[in-house]
C-alpha positions as CSV (number, residue, x, y, z in Angstrom):
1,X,49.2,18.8,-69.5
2,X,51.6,18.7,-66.6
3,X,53.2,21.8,-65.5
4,X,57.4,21.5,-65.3
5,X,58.8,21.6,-61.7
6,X,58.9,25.2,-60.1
7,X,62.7,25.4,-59.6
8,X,63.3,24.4,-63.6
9,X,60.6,27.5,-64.0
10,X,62.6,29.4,-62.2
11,X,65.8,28.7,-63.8
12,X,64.6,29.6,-67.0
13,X,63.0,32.9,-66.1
14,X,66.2,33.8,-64.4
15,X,67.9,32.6,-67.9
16,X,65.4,34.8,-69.8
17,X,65.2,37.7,-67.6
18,X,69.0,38.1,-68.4
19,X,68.6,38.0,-71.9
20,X,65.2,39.8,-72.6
21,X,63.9,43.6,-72.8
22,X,61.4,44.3,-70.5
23,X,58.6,44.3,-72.9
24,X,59.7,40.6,-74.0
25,X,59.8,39.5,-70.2
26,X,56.4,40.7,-69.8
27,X,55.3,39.0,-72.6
28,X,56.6,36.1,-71.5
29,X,55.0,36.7,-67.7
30,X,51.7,37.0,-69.5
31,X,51.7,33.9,-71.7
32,X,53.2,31.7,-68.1
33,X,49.5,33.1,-66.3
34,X,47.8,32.5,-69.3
35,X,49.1,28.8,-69.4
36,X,48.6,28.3,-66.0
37,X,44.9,29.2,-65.8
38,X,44.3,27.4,-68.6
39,X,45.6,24.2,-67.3
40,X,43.5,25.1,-64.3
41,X,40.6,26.2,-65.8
42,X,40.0,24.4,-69.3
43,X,37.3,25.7,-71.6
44,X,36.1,28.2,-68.9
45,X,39.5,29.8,-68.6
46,X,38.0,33.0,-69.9
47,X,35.4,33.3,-67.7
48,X,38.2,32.5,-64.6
49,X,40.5,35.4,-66.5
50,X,37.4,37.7,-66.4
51,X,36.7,37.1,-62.6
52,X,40.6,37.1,-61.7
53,X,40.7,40.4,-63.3
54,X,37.3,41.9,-62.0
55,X,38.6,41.0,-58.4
56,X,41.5,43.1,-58.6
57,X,44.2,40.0,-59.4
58,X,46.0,38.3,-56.5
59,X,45.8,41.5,-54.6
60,X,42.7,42.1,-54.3
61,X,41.5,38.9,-53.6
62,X,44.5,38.7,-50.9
63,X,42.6,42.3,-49.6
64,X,38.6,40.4,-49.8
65,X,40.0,37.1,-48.2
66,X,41.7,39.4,-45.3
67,X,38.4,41.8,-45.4
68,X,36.3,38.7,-45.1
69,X,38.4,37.0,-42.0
70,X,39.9,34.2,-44.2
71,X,43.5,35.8,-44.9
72,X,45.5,32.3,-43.2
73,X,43.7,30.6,-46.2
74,X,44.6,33.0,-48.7
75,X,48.1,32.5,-47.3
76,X,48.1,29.2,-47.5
77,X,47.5,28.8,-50.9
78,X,50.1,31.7,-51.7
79,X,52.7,29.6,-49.4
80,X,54.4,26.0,-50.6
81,X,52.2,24.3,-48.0
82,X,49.2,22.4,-48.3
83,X,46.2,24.5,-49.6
84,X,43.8,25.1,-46.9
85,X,40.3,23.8,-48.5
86,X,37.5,26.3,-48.9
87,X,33.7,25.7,-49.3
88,X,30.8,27.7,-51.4
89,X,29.6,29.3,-48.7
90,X,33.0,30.7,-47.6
91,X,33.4,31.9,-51.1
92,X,29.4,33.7,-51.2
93,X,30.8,35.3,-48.1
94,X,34.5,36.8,-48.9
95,X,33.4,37.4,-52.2
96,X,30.1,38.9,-52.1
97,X,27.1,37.6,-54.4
98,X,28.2,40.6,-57.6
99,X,31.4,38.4,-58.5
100,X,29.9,34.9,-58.0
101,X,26.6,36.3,-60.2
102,X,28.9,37.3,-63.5
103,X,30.8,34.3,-63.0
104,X,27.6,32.2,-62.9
105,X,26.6,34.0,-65.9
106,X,29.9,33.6,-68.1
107,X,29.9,30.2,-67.3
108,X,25.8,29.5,-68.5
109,X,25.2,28.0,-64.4
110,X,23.6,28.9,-61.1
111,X,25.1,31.0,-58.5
112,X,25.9,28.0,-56.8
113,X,28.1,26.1,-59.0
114,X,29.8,29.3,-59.6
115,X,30.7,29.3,-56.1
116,X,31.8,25.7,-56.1
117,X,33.2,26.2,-59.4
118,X,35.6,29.2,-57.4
119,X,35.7,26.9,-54.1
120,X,37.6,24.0,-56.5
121,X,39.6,26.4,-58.6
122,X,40.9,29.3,-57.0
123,X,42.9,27.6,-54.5
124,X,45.3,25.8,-57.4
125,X,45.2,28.3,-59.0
126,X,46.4,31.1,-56.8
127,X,49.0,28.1,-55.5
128,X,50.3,28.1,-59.1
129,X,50.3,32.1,-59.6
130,X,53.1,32.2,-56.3
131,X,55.6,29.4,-57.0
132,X,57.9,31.7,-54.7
133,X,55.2,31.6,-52.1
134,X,55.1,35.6,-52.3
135,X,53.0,37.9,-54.1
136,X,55.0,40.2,-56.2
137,X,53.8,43.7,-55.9
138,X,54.0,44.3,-59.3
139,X,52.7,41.5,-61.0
140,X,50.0,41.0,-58.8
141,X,48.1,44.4,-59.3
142,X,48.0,43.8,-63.0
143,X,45.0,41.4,-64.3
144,X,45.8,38.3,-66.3
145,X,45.8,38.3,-69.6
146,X,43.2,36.7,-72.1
147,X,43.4,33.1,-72.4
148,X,45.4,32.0,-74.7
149,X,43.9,28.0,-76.5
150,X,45.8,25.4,-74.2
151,X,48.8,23.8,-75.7
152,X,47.8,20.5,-77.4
């Protein structure tokens, strides 16, 4: 599945925002991450929701990548750049061996797939999560929503 052009997405958000309630627009915000990580993710898009959301969301992995010294790669993937690339141990690092060891666990691997699992991953998909090369301040705070099956 190939994901549309970010200024048609944009278009039609604008389009929808104009026509929707609030609680339809956030419904819609929470089925566009859910489709995202799943075309990132796959069959272990549950397991990447779960760790998203134990991490605090784009936030507060933005706050563990400054914390941890690696906030210019954070940025990076936020911005419409090239991603900055990011190895397993980086990742043990910023993100402590608690995250990487549920993820490992969801996923039925060792600690260090996890962390390459999250070295490959995160970067696309925090990319895709800030087509506007900003975090929002509201949406970013809130957790992703539970995987929805990918779109056949």
């Amino acid at each position: 599945m190939s994901l549309p052009l970010r200024e048609p997405i944009a278009d039609m958000l604008t389009m929808l925002i104009l026509r929707s309630s609030a609680a339809d627009f956030m419904a819609l915000i929470d089925d566009l991450i859910s489709g995202v990580v799943n075309s990132v993710a796959g069959d272990k898009a549950q397991a990447l929701n779960d760790f998203f959301k134990t991490n605090g969301g784009l936030t507060g992995l933005a706050q563990k990548f400054q914390n941890g010294g690696a906030s210019e790669m954070f940025a990076s993937w936020v911005g419409t750049g090239e991603n900055s690339l990011i190895n397993p141990d980086q990742i043990d690092k910023i993100l402590g061996s608690g995250p990487i060891h549920d993820l490992a666990v969801k996923l039925g691997v060792d600690t260090k797939q996890a962390s390459d699992y999250i070295a490959t991953k995160l970067p696309e998909l925090v990319d895709r999560l800030t087509p506007d090369a900003k975090i929002e301040p509201d949406a970013a705070a809130k957790p992703l929503p539970p995987a929805q099956p990918p779109i056949a």
